[in-house]
py3Dmol code that shows the C-alpha trace and the ligand (Angstrom):
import py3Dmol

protein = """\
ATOM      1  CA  UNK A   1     213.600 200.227 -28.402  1.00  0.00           C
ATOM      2  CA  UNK A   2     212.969 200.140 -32.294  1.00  0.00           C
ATOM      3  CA  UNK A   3     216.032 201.833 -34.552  1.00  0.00           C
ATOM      4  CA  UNK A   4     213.087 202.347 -37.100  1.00  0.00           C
ATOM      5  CA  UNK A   5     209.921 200.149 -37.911  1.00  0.00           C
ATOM      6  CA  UNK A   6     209.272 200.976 -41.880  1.00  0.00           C
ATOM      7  CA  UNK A   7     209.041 198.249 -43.657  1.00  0.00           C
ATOM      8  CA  UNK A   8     212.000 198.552 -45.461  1.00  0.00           C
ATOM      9  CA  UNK A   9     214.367 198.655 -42.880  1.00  0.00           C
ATOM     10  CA  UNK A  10     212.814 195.478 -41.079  1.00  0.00           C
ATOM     11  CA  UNK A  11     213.113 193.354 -44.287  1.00  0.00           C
ATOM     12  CA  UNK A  12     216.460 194.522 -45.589  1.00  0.00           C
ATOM     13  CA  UNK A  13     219.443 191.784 -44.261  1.00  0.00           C
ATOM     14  CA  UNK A  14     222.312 192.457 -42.378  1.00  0.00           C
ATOM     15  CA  UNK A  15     225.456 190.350 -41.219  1.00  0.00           C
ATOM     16  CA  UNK A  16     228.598 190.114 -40.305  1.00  0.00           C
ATOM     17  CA  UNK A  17     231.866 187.906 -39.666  1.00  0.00           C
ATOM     18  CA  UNK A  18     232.497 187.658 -36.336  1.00  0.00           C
ATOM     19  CA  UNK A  19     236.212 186.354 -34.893  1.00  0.00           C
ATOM     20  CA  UNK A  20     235.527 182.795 -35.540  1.00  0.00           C
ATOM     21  CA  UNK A  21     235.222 183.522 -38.672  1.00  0.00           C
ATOM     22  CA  UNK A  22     231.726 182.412 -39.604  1.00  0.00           C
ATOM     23  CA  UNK A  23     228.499 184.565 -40.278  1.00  0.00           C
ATOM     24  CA  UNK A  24     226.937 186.282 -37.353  1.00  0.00           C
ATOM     25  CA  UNK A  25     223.477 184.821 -38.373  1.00  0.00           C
ATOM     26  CA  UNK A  26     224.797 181.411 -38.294  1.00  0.00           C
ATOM     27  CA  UNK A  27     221.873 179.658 -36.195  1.00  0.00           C
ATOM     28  CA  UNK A  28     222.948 176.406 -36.852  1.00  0.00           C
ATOM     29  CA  UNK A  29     225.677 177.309 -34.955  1.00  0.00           C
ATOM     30  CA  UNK A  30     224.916 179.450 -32.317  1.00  0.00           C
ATOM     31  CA  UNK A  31     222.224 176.290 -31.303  1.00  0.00           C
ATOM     32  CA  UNK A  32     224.298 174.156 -31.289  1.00  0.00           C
ATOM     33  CA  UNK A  33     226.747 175.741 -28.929  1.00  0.00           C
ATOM     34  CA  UNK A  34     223.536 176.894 -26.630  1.00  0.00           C
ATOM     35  CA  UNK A  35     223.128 173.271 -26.339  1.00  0.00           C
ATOM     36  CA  UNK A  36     227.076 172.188 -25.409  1.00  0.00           C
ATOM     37  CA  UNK A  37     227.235 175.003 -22.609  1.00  0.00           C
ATOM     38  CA  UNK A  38     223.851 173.784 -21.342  1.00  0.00           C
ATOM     39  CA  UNK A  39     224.727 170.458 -21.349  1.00  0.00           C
ATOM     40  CA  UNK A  40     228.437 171.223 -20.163  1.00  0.00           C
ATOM     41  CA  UNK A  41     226.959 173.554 -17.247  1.00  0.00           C
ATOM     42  CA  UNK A  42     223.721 171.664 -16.428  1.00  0.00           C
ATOM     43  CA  UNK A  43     221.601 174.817 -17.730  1.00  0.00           C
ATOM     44  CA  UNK A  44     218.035 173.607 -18.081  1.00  0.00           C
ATOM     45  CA  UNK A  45     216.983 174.507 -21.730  1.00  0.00           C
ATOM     46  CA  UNK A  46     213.600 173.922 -22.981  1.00  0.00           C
ATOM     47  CA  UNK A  47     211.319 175.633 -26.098  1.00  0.00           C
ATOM     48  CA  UNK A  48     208.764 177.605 -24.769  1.00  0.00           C
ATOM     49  CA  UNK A  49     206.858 177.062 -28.462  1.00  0.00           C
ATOM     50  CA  UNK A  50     208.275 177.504 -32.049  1.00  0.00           C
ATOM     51  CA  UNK A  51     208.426 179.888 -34.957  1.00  0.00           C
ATOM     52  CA  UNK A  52     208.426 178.950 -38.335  1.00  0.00           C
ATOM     53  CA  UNK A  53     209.188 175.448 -37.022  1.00  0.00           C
ATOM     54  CA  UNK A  54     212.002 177.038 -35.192  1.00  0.00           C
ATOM     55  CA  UNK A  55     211.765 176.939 -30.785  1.00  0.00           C
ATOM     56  CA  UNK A  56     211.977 179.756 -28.939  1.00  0.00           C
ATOM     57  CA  UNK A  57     214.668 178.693 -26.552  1.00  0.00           C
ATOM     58  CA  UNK A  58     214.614 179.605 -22.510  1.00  0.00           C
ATOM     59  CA  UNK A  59     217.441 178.583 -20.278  1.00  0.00           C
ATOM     60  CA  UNK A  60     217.599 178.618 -16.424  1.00  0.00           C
ATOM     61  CA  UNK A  61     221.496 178.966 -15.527  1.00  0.00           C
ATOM     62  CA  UNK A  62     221.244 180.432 -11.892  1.00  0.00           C
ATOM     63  CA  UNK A  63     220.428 179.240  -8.213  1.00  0.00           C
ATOM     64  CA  UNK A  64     217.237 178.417  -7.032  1.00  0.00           C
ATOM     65  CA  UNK A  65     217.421 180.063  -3.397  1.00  0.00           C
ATOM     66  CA  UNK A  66     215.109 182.521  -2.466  1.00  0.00           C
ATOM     67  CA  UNK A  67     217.839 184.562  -1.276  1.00  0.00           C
ATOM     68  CA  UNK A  68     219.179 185.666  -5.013  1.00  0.00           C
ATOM     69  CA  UNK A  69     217.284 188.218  -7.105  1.00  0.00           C
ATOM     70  CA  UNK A  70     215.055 187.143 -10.047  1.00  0.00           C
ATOM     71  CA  UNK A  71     216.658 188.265 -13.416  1.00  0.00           C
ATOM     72  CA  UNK A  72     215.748 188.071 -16.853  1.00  0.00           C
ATOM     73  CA  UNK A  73     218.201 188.286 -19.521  1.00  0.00           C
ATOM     74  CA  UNK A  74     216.419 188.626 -23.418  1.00  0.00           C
ATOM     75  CA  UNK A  75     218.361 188.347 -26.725  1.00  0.00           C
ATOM     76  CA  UNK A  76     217.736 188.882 -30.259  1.00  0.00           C
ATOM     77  CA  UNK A  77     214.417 190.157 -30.689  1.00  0.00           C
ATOM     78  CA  UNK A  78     215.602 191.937 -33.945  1.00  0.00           C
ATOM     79  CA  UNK A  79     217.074 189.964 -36.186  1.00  0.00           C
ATOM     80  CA  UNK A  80     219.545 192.035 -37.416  1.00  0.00           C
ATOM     81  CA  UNK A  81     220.975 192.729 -33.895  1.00  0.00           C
ATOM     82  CA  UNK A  82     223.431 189.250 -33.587  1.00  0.00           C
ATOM     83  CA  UNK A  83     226.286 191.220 -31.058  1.00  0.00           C
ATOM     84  CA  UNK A  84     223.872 190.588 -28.190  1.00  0.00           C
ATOM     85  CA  UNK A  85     222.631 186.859 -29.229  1.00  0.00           C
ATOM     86  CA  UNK A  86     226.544 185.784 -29.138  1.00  0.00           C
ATOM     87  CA  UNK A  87     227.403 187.551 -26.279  1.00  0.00           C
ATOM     88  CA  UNK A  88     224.408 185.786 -24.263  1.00  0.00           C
ATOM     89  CA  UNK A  89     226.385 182.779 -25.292  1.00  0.00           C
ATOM     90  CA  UNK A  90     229.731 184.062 -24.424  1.00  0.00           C
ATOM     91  CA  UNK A  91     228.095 185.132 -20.771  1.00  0.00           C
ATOM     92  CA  UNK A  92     226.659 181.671 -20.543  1.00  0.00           C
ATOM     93  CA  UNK A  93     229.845 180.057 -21.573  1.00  0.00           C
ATOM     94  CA  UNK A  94     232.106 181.798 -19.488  1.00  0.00           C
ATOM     95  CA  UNK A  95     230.527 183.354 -16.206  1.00  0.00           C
ATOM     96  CA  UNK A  96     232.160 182.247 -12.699  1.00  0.00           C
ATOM     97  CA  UNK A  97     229.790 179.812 -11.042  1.00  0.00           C
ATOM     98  CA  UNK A  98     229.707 181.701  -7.774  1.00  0.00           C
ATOM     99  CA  UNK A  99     228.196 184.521 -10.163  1.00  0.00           C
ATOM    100  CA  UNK A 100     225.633 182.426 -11.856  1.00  0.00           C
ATOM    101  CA  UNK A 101     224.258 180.958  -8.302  1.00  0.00           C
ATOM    102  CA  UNK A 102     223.929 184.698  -6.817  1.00  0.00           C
ATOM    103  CA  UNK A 103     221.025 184.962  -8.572  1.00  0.00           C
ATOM    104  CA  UNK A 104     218.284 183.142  -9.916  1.00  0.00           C
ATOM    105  CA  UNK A 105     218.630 184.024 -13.484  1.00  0.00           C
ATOM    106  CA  UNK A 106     216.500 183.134 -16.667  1.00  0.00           C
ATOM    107  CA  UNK A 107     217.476 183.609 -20.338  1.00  0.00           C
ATOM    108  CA  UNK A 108     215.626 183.940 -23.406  1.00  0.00           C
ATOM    109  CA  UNK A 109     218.786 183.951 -25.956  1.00  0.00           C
ATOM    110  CA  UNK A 110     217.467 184.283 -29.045  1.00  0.00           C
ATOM    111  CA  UNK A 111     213.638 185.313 -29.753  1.00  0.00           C
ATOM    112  CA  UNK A 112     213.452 185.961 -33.222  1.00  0.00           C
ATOM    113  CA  UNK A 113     214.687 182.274 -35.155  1.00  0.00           C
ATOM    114  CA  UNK A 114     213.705 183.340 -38.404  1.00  0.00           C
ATOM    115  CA  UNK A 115     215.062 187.260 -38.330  1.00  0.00           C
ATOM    116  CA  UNK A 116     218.195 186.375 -36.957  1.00  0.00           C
ATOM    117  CA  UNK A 117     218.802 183.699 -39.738  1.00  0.00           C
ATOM    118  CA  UNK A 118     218.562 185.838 -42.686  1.00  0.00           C
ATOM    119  CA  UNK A 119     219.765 188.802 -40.583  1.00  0.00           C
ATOM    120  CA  UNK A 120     216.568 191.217 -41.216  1.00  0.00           C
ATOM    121  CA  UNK A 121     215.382 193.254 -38.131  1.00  0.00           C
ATOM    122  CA  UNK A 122     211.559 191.741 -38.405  1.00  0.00           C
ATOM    123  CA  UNK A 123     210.972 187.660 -38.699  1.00  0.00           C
ATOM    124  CA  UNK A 124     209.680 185.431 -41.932  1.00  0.00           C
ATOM    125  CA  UNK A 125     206.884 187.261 -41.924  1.00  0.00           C
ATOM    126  CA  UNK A 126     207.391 191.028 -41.365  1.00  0.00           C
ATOM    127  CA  UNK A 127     206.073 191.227 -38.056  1.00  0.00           C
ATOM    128  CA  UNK A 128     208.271 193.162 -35.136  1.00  0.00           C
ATOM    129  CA  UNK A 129     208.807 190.538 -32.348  1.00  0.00           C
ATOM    130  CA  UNK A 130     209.385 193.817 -29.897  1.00  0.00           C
ATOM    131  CA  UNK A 131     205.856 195.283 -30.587  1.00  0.00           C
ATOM    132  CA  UNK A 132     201.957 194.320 -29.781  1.00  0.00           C
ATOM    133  CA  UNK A 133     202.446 193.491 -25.897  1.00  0.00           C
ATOM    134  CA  UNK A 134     200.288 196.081 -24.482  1.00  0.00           C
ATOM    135  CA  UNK A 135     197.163 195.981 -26.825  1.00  0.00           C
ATOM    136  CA  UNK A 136     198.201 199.694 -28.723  1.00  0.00           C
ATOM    137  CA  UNK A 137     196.089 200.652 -31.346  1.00  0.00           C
ATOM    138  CA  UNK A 138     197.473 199.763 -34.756  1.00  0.00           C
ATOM    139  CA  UNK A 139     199.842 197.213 -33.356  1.00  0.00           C
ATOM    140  CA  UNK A 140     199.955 193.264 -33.123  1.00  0.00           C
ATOM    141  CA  UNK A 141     202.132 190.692 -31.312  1.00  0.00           C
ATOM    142  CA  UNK A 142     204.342 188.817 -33.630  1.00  0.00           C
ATOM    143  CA  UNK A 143     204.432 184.950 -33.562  1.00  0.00           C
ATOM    144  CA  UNK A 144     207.433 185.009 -31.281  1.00  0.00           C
ATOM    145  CA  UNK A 145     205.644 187.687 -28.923  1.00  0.00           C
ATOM    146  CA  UNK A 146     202.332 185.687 -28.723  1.00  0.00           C
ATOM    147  CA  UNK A 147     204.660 182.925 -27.425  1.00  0.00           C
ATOM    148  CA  UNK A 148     205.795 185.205 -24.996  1.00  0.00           C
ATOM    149  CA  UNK A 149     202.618 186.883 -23.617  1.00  0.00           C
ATOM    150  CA  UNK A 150     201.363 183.149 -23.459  1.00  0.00           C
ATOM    151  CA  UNK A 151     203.987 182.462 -20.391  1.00  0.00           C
ATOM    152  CA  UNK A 152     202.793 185.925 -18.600  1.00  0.00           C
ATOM    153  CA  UNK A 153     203.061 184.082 -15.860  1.00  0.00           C
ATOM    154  CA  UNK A 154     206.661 182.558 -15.952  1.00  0.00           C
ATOM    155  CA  UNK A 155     208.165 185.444 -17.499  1.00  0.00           C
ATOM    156  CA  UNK A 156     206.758 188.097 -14.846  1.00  0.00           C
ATOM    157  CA  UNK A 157     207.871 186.339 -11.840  1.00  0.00           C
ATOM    158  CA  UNK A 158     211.329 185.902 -13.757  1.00  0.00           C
ATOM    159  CA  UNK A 159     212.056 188.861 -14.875  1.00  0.00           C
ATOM    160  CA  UNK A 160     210.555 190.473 -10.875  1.00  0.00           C
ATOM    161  CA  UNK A 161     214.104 192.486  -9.841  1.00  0.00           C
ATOM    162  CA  UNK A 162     215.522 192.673 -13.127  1.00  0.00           C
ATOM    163  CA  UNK A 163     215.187 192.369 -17.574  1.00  0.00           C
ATOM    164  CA  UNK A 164     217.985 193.350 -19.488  1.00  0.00           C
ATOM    165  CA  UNK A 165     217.327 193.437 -23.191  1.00  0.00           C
ATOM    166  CA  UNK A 166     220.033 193.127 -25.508  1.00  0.00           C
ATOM    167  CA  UNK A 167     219.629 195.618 -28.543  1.00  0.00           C
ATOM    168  CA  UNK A 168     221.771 197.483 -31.394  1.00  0.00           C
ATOM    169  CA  UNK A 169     220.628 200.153 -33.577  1.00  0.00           C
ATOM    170  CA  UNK A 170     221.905 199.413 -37.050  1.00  0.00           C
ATOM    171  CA  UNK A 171     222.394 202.530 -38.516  1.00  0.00           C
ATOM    172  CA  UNK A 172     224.155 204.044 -35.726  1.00  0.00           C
ATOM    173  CA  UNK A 173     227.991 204.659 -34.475  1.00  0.00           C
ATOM    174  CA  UNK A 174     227.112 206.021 -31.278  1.00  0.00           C
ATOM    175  CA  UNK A 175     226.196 203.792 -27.928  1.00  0.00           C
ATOM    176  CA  UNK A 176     222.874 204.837 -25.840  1.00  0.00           C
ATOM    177  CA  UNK A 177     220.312 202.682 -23.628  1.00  0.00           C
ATOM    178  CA  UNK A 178     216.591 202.815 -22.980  1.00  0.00           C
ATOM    179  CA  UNK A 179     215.754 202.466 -18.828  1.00  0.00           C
ATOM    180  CA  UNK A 180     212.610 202.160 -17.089  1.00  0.00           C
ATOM    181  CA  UNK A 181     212.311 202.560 -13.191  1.00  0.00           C
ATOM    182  CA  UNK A 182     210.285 203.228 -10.459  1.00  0.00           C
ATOM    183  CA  UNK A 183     212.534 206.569  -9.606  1.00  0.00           C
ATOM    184  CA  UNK A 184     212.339 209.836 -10.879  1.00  0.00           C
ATOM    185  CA  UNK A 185     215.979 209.809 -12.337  1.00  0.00           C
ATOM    186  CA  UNK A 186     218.282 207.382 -13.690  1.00  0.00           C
ATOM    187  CA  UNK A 187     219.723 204.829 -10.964  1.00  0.00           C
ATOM    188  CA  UNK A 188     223.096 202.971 -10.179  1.00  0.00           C
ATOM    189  CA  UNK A 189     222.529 199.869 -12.510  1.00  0.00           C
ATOM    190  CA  UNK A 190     221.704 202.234 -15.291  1.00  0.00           C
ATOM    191  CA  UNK A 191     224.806 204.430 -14.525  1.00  0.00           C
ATOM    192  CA  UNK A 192     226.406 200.954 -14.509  1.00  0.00           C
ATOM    193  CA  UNK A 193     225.365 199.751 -17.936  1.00  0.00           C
ATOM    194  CA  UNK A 194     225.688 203.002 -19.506  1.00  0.00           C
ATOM    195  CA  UNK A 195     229.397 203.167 -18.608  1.00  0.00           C
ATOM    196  CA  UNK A 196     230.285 199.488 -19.689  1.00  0.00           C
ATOM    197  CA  UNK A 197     228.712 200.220 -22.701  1.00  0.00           C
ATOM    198  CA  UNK A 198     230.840 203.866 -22.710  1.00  0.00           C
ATOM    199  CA  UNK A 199     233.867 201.735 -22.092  1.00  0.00           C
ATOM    200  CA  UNK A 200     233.134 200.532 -25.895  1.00  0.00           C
ATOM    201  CA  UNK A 201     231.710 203.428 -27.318  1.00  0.00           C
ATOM    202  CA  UNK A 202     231.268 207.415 -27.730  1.00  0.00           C
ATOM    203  CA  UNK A 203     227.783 207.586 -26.288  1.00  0.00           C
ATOM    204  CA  UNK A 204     224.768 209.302 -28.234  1.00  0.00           C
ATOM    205  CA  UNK A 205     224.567 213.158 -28.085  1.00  0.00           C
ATOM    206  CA  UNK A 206     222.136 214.631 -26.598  1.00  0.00           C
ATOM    207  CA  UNK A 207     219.064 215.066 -28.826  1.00  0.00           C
ATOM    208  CA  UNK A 208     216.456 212.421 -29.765  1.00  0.00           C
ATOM    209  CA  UNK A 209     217.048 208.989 -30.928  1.00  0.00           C
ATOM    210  CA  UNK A 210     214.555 206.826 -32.899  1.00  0.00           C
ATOM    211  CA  UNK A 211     211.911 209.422 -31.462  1.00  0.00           C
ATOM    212  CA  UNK A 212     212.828 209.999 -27.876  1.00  0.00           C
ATOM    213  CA  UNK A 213     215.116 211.994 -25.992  1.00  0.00           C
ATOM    214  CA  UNK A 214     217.990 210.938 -25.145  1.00  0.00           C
ATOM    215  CA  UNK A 215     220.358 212.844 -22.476  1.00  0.00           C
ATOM    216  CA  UNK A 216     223.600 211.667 -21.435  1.00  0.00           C
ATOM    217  CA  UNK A 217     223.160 208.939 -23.218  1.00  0.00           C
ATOM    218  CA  UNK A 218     219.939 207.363 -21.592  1.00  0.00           C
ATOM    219  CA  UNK A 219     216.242 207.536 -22.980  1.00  0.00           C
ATOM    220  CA  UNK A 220     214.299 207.472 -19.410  1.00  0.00           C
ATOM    221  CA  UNK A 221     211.476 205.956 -19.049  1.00  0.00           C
ATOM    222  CA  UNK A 222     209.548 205.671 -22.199  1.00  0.00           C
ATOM    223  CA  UNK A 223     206.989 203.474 -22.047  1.00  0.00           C
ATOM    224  CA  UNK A 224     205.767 202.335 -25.358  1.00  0.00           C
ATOM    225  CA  UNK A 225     204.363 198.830 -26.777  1.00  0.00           C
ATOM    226  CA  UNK A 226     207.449 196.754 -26.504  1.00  0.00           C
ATOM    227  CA  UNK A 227     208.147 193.390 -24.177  1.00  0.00           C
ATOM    228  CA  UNK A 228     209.856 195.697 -20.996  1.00  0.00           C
ATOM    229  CA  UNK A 229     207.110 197.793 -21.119  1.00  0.00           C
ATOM    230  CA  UNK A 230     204.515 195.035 -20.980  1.00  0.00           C
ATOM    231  CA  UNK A 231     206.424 193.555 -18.139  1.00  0.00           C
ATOM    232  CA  UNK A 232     206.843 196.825 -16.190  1.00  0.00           C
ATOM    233  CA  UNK A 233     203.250 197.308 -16.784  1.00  0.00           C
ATOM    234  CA  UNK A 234     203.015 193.745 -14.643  1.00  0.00           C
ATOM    235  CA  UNK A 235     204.915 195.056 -11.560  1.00  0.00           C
ATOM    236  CA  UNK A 236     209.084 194.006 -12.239  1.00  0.00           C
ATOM    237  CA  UNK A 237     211.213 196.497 -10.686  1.00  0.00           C
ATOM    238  CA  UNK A 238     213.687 197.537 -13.489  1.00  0.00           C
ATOM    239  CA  UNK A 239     214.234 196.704 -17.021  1.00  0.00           C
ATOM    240  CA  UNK A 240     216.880 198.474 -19.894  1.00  0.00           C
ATOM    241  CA  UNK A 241     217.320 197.906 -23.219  1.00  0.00           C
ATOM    242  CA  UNK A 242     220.748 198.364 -24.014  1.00  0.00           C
ATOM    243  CA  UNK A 243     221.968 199.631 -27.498  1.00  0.00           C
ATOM    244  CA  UNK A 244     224.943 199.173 -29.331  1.00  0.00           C
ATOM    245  CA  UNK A 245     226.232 200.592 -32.424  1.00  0.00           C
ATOM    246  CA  UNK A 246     225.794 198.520 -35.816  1.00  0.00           C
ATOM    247  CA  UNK A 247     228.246 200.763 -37.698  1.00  0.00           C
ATOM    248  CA  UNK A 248     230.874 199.982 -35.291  1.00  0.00           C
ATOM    249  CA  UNK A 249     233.243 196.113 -35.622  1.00  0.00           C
ATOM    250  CA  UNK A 250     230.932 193.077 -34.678  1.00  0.00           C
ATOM    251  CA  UNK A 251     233.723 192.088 -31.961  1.00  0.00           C
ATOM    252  CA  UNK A 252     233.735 194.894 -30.266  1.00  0.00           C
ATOM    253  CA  UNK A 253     229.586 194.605 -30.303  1.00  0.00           C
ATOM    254  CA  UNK A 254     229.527 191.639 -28.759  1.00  0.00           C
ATOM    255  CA  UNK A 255     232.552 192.059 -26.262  1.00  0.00           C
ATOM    256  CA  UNK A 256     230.152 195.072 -24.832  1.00  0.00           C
ATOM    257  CA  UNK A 257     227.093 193.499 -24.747  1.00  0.00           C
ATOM    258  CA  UNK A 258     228.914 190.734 -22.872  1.00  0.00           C
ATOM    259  CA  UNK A 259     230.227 193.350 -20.101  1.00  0.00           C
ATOM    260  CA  UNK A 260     226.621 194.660 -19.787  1.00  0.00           C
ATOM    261  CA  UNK A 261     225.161 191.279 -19.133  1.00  0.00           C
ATOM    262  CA  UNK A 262     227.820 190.220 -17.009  1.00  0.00           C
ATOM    263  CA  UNK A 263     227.220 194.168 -15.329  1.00  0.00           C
ATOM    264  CA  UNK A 264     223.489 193.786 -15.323  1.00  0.00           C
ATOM    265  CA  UNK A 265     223.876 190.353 -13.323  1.00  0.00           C
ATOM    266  CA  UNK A 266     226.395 191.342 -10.823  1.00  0.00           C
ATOM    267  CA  UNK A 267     225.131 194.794  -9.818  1.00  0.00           C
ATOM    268  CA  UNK A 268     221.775 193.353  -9.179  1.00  0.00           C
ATOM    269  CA  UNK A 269     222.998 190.982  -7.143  1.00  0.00           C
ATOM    270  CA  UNK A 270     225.524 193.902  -5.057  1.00  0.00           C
ATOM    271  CA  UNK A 271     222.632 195.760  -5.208  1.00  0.00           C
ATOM    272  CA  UNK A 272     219.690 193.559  -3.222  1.00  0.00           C
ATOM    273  CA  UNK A 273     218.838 195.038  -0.019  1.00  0.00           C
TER     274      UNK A 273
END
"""
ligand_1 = """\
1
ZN
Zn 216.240 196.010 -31.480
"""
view = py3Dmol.view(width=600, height=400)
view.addModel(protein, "pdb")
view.setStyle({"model": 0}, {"cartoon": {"style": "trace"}})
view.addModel(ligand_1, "xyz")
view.setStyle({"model": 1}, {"stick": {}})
view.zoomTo()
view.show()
């Protein structure tokens, strides 16, 4: 889930204009309309702890009824991955309500504060907020991750039928997706996401990406020390990490992240047994 960890790559910035015509690691911003839509919709928002004196935002958007699937949509653990950040906020400002009460859905939309505001992959202080869950030699959580395995027990049962993490891989042009399932081949949501994301761009050859194989444009079940692997490794059903291409427009970034998440929701919920 990593495009690649040196040091160099994690501390160098990148941004963009998107259509509104301000910088795509405009926090200032992007809080502030996290805050309208949850006030506007009556999403509950609250800080699960802070970073650099900067919260780690969760919002509950969905129903409540026992009947509607458990999802978990995460945002923005890179920092120089904004499509997925602003199209959380496009998802959140713009899904139908009968959509949002079909499930019971939780969203972290923006992990890494600090990363995201200067626009390099790793946060203020060169740690990788997608590394360190699972204890693996050599690694560490970051701040933003110690926040996270701190609410083990909040996230798990969130996250139970479903995590989508929203990812792009900087130096590519091609389109791909990590999945992890408890099948022996790829299922119907990850056909699902892999073909919204398609709709946007060529998908990755076969070969290996950042280390793994990819075919067809999935990497299938690798299990390393990142956040869906810690949660899989505490019993959720599904997670992907979907990628999209940093050398390809910002607005076309975001408009497929935004037809993954909205995907990811609404085949989970067509989906449920
Ligand atoms: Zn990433």
């Amino acid at each position: 889930m990593q495009t690649t960890d040196s040091e160099t790559s994690g501390l160098r910035p990148w941004t963009w204009t998107v259509a509104e015509g301000h910088a795509s690691n405009d926090w200032g911003r992007f809080r502030g309309r996290l805050e309208a839509v949850a006030s506007r919709r009556r999403f509950s928002l609250q800080a699960l702890g802070s970073a650099g004196g900067e919260p780690l935002l969760l919002l509950r958007c969905g129903g409540a009824s026992d009947a509607t699937p458990p999802l978990l949509v995460v945002s923005g653990f890179h920092g120089e991955e904004p499509a997925g950040p602003w199209a959380v906020l496009e998802f959140l400002e713009s899904a139908p309500p009968e959509l949002l009460s079909a499930a019971r859905l939780t969203v972290l939309p923006l992990v890494n504060v600090t990363g995201f505001s200067k626009g390099t992959r790793f946060n203020a202080w060169g740690e990788n907020p997608n590394r360190g869950y699972l204890g693996i030699a050599g690694e560490s959580p970051s701040r933003e991750g110690r926040i996270l395995l701190d609410h083990q027990d909040l996230l798990v049962p969130a996250a139970q039928e479903g995590l989508l993490t929203c990812h792009e891989d900087v130096l590519l042009s091609h389109a791909y997706l990590y999945s992890l399932e408890r099948a022996e081949t790829p299922g119907e949501l990850t056909r699902a996401l892999l073909a919204a994301n398609a709709e946007h761009f060529p998908l990755h050859p076969d070969g290996l990406v950042d280390g793994c194989a990819v075919n067809g444009g999935i990497v299938f079940n690798h299990y390393d020390g990142s956040f869906e692997s810690w949660l899989m490794s505490h019993g959720i059903t599904y997670a992907a990490c979907v990628e999209t291409p940093g050398q390809q427009p910002i607005a076309r970034r975001i408009a497929a992240q935004h037809r993954m998440i909205d995907t990811f929701v609404r085949k989970s919920v067509a989906m449920r047994p």
